[in-house]
Structure formats: C-alpha cells, structure tokens
C-alpha positions as CSV (number, residue, x, y, z in Angstrom):
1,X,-64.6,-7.9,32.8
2,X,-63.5,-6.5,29.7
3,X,-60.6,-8.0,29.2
4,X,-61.9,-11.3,30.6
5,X,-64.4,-11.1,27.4
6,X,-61.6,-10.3,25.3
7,X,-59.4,-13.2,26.5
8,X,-62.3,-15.7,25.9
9,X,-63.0,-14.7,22.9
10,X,-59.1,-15.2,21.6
11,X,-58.8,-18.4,23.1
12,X,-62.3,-20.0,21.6
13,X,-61.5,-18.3,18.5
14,X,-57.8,-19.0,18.6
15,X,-57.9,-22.6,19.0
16,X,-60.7,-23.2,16.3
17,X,-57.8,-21.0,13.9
18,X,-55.4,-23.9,15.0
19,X,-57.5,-26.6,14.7
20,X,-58.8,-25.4,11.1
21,X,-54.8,-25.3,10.0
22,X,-53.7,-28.0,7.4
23,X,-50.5,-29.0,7.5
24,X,-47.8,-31.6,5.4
25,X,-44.3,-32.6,4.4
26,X,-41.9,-32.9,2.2
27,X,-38.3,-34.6,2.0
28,X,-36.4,-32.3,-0.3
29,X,-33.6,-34.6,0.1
30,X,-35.3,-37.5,-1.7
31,X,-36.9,-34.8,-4.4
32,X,-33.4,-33.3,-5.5
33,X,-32.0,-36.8,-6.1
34,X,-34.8,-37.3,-8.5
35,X,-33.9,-34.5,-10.3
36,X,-31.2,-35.0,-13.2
37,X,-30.3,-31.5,-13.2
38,X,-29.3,-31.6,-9.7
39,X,-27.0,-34.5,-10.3
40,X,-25.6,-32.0,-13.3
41,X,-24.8,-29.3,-11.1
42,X,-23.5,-31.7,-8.2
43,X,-20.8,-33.3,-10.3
44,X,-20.2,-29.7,-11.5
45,X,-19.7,-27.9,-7.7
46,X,-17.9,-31.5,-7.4
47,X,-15.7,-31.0,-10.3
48,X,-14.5,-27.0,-9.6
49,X,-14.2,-28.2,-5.6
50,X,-11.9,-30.8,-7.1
51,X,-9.6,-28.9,-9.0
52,X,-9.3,-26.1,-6.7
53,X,-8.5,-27.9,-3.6
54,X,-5.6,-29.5,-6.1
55,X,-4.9,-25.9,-7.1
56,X,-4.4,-25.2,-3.3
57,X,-2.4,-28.0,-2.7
58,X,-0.3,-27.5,-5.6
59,X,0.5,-24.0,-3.8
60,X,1.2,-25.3,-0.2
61,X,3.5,-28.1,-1.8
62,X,5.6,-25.2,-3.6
63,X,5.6,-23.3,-0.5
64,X,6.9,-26.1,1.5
65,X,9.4,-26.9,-1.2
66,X,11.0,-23.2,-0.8
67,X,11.0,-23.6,3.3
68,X,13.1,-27.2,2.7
69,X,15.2,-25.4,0.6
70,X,15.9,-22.5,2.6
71,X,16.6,-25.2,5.6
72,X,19.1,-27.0,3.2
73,X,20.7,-23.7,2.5
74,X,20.4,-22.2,5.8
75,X,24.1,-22.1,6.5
76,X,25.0,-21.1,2.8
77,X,22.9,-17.8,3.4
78,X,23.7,-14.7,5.1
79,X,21.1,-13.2,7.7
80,X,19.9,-10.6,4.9
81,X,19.4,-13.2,2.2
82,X,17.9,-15.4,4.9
83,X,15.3,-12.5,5.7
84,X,14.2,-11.8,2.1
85,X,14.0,-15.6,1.6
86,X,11.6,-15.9,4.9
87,X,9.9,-12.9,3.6
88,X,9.1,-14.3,0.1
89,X,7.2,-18.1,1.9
90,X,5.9,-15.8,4.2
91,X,4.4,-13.5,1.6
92,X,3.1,-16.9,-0.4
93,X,1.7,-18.2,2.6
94,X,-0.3,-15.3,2.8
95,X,-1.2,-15.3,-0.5
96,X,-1.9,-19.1,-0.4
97,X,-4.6,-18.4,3.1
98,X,-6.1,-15.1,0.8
99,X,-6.8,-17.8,-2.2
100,X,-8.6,-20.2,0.3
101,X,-10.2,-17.7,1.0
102,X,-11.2,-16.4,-1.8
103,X,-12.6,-19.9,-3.1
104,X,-13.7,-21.6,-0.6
105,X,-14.5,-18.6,2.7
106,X,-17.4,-17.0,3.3
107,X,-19.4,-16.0,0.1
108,X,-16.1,-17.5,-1.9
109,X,-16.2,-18.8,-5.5
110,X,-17.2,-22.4,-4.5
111,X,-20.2,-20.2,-2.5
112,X,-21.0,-18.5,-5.8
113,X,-21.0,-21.1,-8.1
114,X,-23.2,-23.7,-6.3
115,X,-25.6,-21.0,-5.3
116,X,-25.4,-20.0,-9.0
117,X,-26.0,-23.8,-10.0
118,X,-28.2,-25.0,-7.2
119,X,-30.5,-22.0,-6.9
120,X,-32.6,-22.1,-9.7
121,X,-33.4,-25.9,-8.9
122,X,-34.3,-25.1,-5.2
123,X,-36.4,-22.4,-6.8
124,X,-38.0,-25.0,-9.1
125,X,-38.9,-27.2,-6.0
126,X,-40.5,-24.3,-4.1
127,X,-42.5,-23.3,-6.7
128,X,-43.8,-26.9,-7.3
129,X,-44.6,-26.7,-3.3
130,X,-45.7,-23.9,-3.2
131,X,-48.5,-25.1,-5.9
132,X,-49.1,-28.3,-4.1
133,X,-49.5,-26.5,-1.0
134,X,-52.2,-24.2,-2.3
135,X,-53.9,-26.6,-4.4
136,X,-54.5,-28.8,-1.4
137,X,-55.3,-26.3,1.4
138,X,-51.6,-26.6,3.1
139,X,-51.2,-23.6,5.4
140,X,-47.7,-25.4,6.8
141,X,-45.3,-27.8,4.8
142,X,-42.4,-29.3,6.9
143,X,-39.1,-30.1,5.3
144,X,-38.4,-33.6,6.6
145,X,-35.0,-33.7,5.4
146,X,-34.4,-30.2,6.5
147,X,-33.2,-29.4,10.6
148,X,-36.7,-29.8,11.9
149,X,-36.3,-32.9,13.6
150,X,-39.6,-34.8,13.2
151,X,-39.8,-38.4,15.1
152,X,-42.9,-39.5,13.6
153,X,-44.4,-38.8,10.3
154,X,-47.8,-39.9,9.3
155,X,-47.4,-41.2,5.4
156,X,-51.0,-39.6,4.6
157,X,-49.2,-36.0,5.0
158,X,-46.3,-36.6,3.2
159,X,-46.4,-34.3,-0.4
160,X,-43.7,-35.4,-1.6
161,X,-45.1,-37.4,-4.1
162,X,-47.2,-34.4,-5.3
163,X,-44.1,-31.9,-5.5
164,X,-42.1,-34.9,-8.2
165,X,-45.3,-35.0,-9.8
166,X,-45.7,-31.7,-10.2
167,X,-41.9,-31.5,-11.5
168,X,-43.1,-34.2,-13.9
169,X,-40.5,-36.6,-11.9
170,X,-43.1,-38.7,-10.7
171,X,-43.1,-42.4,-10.8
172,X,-45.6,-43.0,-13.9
173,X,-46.9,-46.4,-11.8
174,X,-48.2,-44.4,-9.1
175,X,-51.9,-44.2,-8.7
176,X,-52.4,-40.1,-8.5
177,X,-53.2,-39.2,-4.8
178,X,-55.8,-36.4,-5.3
C-alpha cells in the first residue's frame, strides 16, 4: 500500500513537473554567421588549413620525387646504397604521416588553433543563451542546427532572435519579442 501511495504521488506530481517545463530553440548555425568575428576566425582556421595541407603536399611530392629517382637509378646502385636510399623515403614517410599528425590528428595544431579561435565565440553565444533562457523561464533550449534532429519547429519557441539581440546582432527593424 505503501508503495502504491508512493507511486501515485510521483506520477501526479511528476507529470505536473513536466508539464510546468518551458522549453525553446536556437539555430546556432544561423547565429555564428551573423557574427563578424566568427567569419574572422573562419578565414583564419581556413587560411593555416590551407597552407599546411600545401606544407604536406610539398613533403609527399619531395618524397615521391626521391622514390622516381631511386627507380631511375635502381640499376646504377648497389644493394647497400639501394638500402640506405629506401631507408632515407622510408624514414621521410614517416616523418611526413608524424607531421599529419601532428597538424591535423587528434588534438593536432589545426585542433588547437580553431578551438583557440572558435571557443571564446561559442562561449559568447552560451552566455547570451544562457541569459535569454533565464530571463524567459527556459528550463530546455534545443540546438536546431545541432544533431537533435527536430522535424517540426513551432516559430513561437524559436530564441534565436533573442540570443542576436542579446549579442547586439540583431536586426534593428525587428519589433522586440518580449
């Protein structure tokens, strides 16, 4: 009985919780592309990505430039100087997959430098939602852009609007929603 009165008591209680809980969205997406400093530090991350893939390739084209060589020269060579020549592209094909590795792996240098440059403008964003979101009661706010699939979206949650105003990149001919 007990536990009957317990169970009750959760699911009257529990489902008036649920029903009390506001909830809205956001499209971060459409937010960062407002934002001129995220543009900045695109064509930056762009920029570095750029000129160390051309770094990489650079390498790789030196590499292969040593193995059509040692090809040419194959006959020329004895089986030591054949060796030490294999050994040196094999050594800067290591070398070349280490680099990769080092710039563009796991927690690499293009990692570091767009969590470096990005970061502080995600940061910016949350802050500005996580104002909106207390200012209007929000106990959930959905990234729309984000994996969450959502197949409809009712326009009258959408904050969006509220986070680029509260960023200052609001559209100065929008009537304020509050």
């Amino acid at each position: 009985m007990r536990f009957y009165l317990i169970t009750v008591f959760f699911v009257i209680f529990g489902l008036n919780f649920v029903n009390a809980q506001r909830f809205g969205y956001i499209d971060t997406d459409f937010i960062l592309k407002k934002m001129p400093e995220y543009g900045k530090a695109q064509e930056e991350i762009n920029r570095l990505s750029a000129l160390w893939e051309k770094e990489i390739q650079e390498m790789a084209k030196g590499i292969e430039a040593q193995y059509n060589t040692l090809q040419a020269e194959q006959v020329l060579l004895t089986d030591a100087m054949k060796k030490e020549r294999t050994d040196a592209i094999k050594k800067k094909e290591a070398d070349l997959k280490e680099y990769q590795k080092k710039v563009f792996g796991f927690e690499g240098l293009f990692f570091l430098k767009k969590q470096e440059l990005i970061k502080p403008i995600q940061d910016k964003v949350w802050d500005a939602v996580d104002k909106i979101a207390k200012k209007n009661g929000l106990a959930i706010v959905f990234d729309k852009s984000g994996e969450l699939v959502m197949i409809y979206t009712d326009p009258r949650y959408d904050y969006t609007d509220f986070v680029l105003d509260e960023l200052g990149l609001g559209d100065p001919n929008d009537v304020v929603k509050n």
